[in-house]
PDB file of N, CA, C and O in Angstrom:
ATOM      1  N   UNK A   1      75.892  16.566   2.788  1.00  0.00           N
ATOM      2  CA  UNK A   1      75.425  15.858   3.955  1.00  0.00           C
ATOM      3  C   UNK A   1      74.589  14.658   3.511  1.00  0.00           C
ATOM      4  O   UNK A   1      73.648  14.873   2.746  1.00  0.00           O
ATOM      5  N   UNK A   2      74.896  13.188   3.997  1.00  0.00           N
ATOM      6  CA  UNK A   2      74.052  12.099   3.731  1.00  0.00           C
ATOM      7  C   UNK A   2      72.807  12.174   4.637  1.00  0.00           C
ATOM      8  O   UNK A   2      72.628  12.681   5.744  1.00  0.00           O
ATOM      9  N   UNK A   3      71.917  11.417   3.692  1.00  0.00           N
ATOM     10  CA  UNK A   3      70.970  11.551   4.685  1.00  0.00           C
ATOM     11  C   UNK A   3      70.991   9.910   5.660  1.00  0.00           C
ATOM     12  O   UNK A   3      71.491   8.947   5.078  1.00  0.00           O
ATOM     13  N   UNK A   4      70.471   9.717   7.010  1.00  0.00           N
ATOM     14  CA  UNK A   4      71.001   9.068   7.937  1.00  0.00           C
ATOM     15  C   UNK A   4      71.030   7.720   7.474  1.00  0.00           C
ATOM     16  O   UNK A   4      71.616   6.894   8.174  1.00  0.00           O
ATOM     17  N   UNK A   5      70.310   7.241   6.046  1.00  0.00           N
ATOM     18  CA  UNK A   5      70.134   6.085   5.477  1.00  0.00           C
ATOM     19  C   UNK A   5      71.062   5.911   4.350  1.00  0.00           C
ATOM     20  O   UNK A   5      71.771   4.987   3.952  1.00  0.00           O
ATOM     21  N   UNK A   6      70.943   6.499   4.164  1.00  0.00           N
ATOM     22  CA  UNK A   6      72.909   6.449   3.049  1.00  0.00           C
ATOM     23  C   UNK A   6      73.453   6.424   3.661  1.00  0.00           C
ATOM     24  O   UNK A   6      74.346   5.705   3.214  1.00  0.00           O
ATOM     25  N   UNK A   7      73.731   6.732   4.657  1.00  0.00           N
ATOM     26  CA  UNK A   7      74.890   7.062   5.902  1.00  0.00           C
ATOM     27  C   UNK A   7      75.317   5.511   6.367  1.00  0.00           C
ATOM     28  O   UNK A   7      76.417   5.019   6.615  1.00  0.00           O
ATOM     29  N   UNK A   8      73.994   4.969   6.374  1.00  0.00           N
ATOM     30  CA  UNK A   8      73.962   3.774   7.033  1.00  0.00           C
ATOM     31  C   UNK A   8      74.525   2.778   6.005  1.00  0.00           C
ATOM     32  O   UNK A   8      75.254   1.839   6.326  1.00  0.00           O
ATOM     33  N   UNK A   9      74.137   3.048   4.749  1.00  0.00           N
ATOM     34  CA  UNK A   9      74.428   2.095   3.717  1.00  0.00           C
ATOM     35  C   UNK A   9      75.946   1.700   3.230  1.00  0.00           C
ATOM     36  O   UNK A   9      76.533   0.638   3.022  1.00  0.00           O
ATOM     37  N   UNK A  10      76.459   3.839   3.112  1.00  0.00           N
ATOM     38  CA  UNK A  10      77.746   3.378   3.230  1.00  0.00           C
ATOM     39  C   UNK A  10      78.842   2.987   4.259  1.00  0.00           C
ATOM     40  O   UNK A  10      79.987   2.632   3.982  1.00  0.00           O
ATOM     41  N   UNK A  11      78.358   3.098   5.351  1.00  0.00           N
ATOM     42  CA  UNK A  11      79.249   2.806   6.408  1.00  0.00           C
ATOM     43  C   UNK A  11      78.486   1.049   6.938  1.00  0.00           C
ATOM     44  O   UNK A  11      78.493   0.749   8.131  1.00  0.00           O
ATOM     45  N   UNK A  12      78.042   0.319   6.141  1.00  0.00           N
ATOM     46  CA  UNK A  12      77.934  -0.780   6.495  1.00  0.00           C
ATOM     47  C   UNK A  12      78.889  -1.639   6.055  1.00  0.00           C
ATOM     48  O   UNK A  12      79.606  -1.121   5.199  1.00  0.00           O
ATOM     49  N   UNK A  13      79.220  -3.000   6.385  1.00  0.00           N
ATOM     50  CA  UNK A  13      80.379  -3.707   6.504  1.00  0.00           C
ATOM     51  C   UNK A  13      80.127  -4.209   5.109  1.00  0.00           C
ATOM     52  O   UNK A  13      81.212  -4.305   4.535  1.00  0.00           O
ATOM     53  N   UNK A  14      79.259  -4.520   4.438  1.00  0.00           N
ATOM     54  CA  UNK A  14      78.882  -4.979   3.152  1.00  0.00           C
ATOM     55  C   UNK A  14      79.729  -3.923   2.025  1.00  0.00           C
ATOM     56  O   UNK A  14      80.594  -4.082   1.164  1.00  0.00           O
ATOM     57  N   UNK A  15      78.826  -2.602   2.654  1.00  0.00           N
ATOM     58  CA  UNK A  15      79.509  -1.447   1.535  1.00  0.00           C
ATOM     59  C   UNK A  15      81.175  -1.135   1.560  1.00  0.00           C
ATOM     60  O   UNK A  15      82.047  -0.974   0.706  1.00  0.00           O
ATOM     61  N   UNK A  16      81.106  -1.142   3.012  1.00  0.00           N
ATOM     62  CA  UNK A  16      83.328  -1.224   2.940  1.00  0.00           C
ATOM     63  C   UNK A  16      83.905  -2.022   2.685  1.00  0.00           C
ATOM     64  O   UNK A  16      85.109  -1.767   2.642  1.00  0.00           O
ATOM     65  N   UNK A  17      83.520  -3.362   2.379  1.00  0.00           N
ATOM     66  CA  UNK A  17      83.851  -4.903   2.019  1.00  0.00           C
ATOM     67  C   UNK A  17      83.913  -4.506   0.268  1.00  0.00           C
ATOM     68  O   UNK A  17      85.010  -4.485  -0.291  1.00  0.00           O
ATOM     69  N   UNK A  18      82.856  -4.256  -0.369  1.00  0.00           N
ATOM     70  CA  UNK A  18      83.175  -3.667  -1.884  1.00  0.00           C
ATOM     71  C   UNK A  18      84.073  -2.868  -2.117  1.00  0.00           C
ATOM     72  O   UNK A  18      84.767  -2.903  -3.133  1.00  0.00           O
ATOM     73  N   UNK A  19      84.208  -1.786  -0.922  1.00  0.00           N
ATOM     74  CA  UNK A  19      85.180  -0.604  -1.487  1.00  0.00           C
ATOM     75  C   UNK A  19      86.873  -0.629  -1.259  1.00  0.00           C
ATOM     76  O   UNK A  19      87.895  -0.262  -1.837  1.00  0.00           O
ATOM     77  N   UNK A  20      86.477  -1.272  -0.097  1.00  0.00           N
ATOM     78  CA  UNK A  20      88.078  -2.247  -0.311  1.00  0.00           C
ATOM     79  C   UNK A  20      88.243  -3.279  -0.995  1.00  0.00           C
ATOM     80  O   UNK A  20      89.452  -3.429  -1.171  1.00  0.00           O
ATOM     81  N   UNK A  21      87.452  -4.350  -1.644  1.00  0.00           N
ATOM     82  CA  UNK A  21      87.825  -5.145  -2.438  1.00  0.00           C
ATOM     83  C   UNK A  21      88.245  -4.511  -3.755  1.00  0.00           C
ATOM     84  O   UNK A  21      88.621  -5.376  -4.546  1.00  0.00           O
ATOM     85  N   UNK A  22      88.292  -3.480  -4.163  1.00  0.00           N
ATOM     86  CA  UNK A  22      88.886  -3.071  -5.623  1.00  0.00           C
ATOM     87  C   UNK A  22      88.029  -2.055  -6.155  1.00  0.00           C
ATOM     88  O   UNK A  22      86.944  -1.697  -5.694  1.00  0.00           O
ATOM     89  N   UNK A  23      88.714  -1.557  -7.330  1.00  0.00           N
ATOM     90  CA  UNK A  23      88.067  -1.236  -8.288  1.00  0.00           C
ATOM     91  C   UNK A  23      87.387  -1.961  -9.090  1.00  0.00           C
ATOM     92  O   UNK A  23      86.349  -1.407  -9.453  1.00  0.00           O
ATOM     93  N   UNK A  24      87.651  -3.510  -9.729  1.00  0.00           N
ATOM     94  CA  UNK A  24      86.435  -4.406  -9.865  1.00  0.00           C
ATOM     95  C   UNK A  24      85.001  -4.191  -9.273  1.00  0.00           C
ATOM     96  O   UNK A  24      84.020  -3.971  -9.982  1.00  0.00           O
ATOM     97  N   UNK A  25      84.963  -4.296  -7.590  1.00  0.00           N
ATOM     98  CA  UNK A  25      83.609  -4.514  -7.329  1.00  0.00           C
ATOM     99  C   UNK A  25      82.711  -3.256  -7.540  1.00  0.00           C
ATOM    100  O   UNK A  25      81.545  -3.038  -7.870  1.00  0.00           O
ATOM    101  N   UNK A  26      84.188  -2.288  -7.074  1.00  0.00           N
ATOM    102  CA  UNK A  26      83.060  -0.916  -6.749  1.00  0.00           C
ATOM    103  C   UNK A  26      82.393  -0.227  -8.290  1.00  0.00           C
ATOM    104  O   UNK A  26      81.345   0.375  -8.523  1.00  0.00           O
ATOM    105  N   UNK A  27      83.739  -0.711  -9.301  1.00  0.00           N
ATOM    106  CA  UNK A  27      83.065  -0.480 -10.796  1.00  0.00           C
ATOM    107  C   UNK A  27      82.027  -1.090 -11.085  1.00  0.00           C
ATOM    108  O   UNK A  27      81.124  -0.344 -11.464  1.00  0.00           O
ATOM    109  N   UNK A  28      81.784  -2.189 -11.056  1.00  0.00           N
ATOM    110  CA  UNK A  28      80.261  -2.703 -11.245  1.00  0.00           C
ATOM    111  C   UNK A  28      79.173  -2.448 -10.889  1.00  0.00           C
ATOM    112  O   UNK A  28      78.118  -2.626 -11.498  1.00  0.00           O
ATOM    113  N   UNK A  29      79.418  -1.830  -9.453  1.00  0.00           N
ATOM    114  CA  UNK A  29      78.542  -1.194  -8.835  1.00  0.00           C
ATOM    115  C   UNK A  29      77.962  -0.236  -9.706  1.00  0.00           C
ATOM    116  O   UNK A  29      76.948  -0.316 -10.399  1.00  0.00           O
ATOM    117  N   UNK A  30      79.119   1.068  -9.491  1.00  0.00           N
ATOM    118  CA  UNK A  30      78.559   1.870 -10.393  1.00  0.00           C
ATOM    119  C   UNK A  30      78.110   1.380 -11.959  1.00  0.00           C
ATOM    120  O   UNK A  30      76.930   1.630 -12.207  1.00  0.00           O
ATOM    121  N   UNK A  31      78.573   0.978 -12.624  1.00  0.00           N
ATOM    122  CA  UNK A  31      78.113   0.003 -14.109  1.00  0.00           C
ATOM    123  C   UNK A  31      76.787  -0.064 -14.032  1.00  0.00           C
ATOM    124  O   UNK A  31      75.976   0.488 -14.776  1.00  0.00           O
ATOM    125  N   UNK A  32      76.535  -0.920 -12.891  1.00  0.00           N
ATOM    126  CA  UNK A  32      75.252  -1.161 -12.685  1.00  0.00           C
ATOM    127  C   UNK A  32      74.085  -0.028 -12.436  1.00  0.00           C
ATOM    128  O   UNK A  32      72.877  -0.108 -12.655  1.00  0.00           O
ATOM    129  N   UNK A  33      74.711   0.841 -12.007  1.00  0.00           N
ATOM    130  CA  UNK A  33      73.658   1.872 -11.710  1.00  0.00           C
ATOM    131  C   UNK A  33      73.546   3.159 -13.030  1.00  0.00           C
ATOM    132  O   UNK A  33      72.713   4.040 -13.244  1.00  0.00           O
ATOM    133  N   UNK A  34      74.680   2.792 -13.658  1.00  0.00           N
ATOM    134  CA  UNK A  34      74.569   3.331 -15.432  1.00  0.00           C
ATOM    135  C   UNK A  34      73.715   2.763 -15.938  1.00  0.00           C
ATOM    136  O   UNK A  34      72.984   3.351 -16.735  1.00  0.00           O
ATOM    137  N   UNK A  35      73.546   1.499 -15.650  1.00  0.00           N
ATOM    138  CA  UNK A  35      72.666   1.126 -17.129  1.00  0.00           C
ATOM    139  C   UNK A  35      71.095   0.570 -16.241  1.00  0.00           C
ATOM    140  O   UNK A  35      70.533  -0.463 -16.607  1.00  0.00           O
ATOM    141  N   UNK A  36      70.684   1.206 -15.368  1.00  0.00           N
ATOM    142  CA  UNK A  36      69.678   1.292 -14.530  1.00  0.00           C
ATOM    143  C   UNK A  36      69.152   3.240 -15.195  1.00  0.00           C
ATOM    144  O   UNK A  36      68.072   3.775 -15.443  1.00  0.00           O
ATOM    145  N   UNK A  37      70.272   3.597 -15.231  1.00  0.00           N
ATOM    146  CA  UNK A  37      70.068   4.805 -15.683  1.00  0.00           C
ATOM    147  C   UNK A  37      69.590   4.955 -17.420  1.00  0.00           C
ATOM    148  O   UNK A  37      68.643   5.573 -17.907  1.00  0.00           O
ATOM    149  N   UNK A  38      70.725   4.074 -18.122  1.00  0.00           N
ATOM    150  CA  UNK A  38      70.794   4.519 -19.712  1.00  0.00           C
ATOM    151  C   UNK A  38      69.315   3.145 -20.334  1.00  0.00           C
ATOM    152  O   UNK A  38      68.842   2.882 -21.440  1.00  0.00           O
ATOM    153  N   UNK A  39      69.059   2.608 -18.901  1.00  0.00           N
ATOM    154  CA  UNK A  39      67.392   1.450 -19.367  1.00  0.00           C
ATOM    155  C   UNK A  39      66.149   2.802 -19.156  1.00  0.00           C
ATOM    156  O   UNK A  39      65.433   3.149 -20.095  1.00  0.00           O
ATOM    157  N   UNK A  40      66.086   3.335 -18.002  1.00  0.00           N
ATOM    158  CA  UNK A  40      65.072   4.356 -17.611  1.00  0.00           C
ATOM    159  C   UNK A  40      65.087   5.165 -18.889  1.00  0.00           C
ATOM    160  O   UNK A  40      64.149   4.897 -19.641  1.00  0.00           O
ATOM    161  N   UNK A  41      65.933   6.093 -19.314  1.00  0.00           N
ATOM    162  CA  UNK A  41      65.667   7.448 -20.069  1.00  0.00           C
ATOM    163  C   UNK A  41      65.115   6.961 -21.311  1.00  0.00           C
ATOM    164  O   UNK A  41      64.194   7.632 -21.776  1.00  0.00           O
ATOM    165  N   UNK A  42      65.623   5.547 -22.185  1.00  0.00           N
ATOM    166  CA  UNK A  42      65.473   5.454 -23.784  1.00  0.00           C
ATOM    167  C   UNK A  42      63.723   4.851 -23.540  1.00  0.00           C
ATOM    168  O   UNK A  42      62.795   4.737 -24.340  1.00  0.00           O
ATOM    169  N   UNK A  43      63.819   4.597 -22.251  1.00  0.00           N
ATOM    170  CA  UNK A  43      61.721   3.721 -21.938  1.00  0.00           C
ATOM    171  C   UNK A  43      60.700   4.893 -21.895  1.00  0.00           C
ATOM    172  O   UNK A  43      59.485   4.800 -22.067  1.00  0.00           O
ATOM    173  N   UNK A  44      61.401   5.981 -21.641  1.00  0.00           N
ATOM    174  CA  UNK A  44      60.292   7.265 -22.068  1.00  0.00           C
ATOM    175  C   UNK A  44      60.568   7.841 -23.469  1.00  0.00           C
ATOM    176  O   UNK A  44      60.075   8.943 -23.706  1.00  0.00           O
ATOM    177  N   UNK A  45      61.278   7.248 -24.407  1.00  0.00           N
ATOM    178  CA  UNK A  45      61.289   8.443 -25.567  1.00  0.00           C
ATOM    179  C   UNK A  45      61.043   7.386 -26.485  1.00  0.00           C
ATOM    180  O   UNK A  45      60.722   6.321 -25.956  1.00  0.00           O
ATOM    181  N   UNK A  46      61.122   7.412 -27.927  1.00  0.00           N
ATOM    182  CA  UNK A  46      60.795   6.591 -29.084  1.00  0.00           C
ATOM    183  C   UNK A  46      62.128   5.242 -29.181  1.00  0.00           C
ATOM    184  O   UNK A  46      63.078   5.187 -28.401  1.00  0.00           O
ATOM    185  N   UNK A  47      62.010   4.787 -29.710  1.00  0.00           N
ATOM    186  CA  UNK A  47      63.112   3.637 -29.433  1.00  0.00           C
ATOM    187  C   UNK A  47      63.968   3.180 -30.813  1.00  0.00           C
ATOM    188  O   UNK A  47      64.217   2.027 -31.165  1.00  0.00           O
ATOM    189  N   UNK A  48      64.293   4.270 -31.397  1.00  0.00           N
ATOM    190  CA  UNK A  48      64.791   4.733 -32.689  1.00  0.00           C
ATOM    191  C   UNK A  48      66.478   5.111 -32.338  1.00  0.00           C
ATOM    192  O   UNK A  48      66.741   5.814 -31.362  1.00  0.00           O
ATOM    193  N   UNK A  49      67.224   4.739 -32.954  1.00  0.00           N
ATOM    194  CA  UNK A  49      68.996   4.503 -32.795  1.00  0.00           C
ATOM    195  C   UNK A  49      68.548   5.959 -32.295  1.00  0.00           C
ATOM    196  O   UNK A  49      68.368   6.231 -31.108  1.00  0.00           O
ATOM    197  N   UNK A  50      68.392   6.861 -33.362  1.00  0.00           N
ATOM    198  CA  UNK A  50      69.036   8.339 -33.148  1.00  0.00           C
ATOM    199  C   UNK A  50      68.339   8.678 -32.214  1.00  0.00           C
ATOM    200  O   UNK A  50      69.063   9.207 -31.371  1.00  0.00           O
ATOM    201  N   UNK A  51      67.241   8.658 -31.887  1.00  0.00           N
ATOM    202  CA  UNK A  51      66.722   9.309 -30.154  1.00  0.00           C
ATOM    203  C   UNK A  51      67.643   8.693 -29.222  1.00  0.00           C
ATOM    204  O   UNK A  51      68.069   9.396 -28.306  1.00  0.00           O
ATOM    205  N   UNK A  52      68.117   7.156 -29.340  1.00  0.00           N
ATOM    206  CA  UNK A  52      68.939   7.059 -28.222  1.00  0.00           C
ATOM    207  C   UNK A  52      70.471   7.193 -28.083  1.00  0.00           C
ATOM    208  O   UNK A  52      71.133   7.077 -27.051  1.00  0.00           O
ATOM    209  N   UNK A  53      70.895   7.458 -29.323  1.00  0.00           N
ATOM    210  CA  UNK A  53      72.123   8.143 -29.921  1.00  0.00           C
ATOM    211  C   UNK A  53      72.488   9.583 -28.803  1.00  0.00           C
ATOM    212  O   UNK A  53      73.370   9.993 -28.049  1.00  0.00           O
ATOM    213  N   UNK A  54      70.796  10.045 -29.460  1.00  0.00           N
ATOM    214  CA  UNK A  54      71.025  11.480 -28.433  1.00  0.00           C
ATOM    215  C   UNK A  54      71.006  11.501 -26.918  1.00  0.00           C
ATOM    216  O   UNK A  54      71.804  12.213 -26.308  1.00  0.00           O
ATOM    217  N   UNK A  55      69.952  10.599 -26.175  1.00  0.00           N
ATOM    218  CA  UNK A  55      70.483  10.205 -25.125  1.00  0.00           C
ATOM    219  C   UNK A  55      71.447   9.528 -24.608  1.00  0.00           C
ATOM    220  O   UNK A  55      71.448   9.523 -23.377  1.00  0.00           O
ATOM    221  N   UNK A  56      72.386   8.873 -25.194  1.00  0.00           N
ATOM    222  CA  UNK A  56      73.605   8.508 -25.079  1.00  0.00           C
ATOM    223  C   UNK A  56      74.485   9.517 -24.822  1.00  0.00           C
ATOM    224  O   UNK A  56      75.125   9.524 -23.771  1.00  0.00           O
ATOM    225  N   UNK A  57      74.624  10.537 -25.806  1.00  0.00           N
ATOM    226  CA  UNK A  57      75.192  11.613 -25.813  1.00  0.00           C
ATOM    227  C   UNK A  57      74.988  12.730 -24.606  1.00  0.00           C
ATOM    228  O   UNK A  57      76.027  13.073 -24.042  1.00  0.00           O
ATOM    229  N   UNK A  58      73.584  13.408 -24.097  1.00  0.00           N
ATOM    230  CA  UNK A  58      73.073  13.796 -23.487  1.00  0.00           C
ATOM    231  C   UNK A  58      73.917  13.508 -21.839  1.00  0.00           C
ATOM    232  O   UNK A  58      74.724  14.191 -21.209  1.00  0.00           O
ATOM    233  N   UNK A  59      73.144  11.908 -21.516  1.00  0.00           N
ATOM    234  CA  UNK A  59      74.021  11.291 -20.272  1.00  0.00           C
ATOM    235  C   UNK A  59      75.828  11.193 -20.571  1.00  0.00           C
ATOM    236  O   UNK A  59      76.606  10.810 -19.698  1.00  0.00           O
ATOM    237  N   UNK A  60      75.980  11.341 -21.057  1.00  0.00           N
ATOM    238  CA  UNK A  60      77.470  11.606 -21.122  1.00  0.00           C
ATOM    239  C   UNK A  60      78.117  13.084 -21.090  1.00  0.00           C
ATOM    240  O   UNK A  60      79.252  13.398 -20.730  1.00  0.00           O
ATOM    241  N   UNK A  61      77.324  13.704 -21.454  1.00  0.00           N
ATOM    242  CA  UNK A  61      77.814  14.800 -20.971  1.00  0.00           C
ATOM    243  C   UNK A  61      77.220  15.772 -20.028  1.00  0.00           C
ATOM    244  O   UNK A  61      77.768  16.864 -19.876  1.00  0.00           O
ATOM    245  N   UNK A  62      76.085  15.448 -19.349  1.00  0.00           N
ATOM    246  CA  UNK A  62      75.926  15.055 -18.102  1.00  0.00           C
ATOM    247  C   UNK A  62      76.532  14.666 -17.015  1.00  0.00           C
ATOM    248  O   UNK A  62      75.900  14.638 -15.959  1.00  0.00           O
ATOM    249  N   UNK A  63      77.600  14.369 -17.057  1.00  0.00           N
ATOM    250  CA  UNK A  63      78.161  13.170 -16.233  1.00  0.00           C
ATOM    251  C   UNK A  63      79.201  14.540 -15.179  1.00  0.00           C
ATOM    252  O   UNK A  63      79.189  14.765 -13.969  1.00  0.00           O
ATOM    253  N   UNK A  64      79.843  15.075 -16.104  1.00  0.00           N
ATOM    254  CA  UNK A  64      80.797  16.324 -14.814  1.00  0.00           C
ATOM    255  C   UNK A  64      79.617  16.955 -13.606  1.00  0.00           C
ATOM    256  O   UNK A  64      79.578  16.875 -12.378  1.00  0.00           O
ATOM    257  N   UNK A  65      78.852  17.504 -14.476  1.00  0.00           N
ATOM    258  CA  UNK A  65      77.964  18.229 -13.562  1.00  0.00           C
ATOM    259  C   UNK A  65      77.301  17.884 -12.868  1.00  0.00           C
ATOM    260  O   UNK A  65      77.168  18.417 -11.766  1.00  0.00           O
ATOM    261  N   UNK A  66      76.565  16.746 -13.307  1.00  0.00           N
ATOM    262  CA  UNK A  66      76.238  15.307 -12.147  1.00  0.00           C
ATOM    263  C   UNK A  66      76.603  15.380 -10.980  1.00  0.00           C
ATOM    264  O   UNK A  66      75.952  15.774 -10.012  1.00  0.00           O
ATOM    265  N   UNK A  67      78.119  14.840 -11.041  1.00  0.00           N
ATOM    266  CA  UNK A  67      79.360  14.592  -9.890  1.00  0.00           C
ATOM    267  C   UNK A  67      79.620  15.896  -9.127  1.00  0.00           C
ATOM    268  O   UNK A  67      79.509  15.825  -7.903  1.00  0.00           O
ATOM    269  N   UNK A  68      79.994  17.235  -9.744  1.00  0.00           N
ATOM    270  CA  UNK A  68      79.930  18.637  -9.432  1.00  0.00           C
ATOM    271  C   UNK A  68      78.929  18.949  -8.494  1.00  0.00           C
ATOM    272  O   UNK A  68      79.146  19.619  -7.485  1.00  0.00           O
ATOM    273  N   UNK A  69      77.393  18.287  -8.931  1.00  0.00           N
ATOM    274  CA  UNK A  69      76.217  18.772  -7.815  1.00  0.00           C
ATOM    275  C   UNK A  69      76.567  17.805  -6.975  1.00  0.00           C
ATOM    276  O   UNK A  69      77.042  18.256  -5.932  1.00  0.00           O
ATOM    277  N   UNK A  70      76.510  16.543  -7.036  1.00  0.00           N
ATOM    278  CA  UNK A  70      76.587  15.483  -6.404  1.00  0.00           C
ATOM    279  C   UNK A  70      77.803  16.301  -4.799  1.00  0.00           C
ATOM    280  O   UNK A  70      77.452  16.601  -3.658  1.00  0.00           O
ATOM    281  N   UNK A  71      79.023  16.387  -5.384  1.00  0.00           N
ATOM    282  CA  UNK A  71      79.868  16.751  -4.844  1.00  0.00           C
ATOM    283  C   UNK A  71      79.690  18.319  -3.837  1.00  0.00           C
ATOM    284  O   UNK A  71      80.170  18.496  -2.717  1.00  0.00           O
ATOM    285  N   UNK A  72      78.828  19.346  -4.676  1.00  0.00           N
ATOM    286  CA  UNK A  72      77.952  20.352  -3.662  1.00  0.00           C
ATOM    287  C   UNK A  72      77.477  19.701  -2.601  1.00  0.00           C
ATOM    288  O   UNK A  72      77.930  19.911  -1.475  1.00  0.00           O
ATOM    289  N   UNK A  73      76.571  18.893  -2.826  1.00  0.00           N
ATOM    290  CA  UNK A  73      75.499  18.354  -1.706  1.00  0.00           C
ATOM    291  C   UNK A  73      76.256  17.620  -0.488  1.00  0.00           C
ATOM    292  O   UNK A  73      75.787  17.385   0.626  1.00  0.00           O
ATOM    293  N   UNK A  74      77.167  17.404  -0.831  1.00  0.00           N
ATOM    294  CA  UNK A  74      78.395  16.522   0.035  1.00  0.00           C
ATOM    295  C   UNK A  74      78.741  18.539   1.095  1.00  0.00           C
ATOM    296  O   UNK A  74      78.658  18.948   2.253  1.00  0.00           O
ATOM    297  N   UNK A  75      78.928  18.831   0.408  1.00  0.00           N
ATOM    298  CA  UNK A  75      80.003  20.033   0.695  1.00  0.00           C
ATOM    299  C   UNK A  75      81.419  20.056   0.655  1.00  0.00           C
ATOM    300  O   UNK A  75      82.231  20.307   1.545  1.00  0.00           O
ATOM    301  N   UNK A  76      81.619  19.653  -0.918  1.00  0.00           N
ATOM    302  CA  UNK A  76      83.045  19.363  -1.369  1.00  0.00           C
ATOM    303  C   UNK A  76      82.610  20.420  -2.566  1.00  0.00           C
ATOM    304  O   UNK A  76      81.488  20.721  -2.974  1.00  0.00           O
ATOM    305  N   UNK A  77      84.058  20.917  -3.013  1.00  0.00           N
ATOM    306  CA  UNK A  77      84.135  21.723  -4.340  1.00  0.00           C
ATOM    307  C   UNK A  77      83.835  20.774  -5.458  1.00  0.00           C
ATOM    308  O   UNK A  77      83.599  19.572  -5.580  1.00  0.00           O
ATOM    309  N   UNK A  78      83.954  21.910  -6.277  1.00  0.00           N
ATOM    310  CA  UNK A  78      83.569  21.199  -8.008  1.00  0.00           C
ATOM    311  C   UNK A  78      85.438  20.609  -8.029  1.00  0.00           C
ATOM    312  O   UNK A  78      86.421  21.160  -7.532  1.00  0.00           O
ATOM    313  N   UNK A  79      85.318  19.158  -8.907  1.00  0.00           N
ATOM    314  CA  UNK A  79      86.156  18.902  -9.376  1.00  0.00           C
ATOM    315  C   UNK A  79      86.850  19.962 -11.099  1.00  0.00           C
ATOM    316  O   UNK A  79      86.193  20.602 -11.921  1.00  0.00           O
ATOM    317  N   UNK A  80      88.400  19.700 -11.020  1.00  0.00           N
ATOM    318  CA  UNK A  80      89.070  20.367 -12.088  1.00  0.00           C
ATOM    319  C   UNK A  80      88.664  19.719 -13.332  1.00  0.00           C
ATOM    320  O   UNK A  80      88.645  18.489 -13.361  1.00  0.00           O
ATOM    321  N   UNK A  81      88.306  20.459 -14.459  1.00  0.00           N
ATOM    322  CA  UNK A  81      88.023  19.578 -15.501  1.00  0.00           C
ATOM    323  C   UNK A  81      88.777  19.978 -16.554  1.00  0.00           C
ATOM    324  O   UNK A  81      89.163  21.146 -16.582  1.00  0.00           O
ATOM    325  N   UNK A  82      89.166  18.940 -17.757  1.00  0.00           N
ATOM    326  CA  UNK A  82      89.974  19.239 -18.655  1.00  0.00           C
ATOM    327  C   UNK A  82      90.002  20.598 -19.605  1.00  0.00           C
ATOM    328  O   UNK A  82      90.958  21.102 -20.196  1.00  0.00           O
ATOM    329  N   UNK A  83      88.864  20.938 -19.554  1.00  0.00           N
ATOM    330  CA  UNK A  83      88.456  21.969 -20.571  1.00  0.00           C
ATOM    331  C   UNK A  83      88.607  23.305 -19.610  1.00  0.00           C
ATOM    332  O   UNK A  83      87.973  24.177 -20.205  1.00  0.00           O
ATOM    333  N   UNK A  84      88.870  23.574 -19.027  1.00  0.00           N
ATOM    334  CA  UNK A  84      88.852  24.733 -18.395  1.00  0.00           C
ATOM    335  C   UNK A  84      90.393  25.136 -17.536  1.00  0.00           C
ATOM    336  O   UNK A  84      90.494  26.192 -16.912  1.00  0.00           O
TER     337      UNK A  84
END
């Protein structure tokens, strides 16, 4: 369930204007909100390749279960994943 302000965000003419313009726009979107993500996590830990090696790693495999809760909170099932 969205809450009534996401609701609003995605059903605005701006947000369906991206999501029909392609996979271009809507990828950037998300892009953008990756590396909003992969800037936040390495600004709390030491700033050394291999600490962010491991958070690299970490958010990446992260990423099913992410979408999986993400997709709970909706009230949609877990997506099929390769390994299983």
């Amino acid at each position: 369930m969205r809450s009534s302000r996401a609701a609003r965000v995605w059903e605005s003419s701006e947000c369906r204007a991206l999501r029909e313009a392609g996979d271009d726009e809507f990828g950037a979107i998300l892009a953008g909100m990756l590396v909003g993500v992969c800037g936040v996590a390495p600004s709390l830990s030491r700033t050394d390749d291999a600490t962010h090696a491991m958070i690299r790693a970490a958010i990446v495999s992260a990423v099913p279960d992410a979408i999986d809760q993400a997709r709970s909170i909706a009230g949609l099932s877990q997506l099929p994943r390769a390994d299983q």
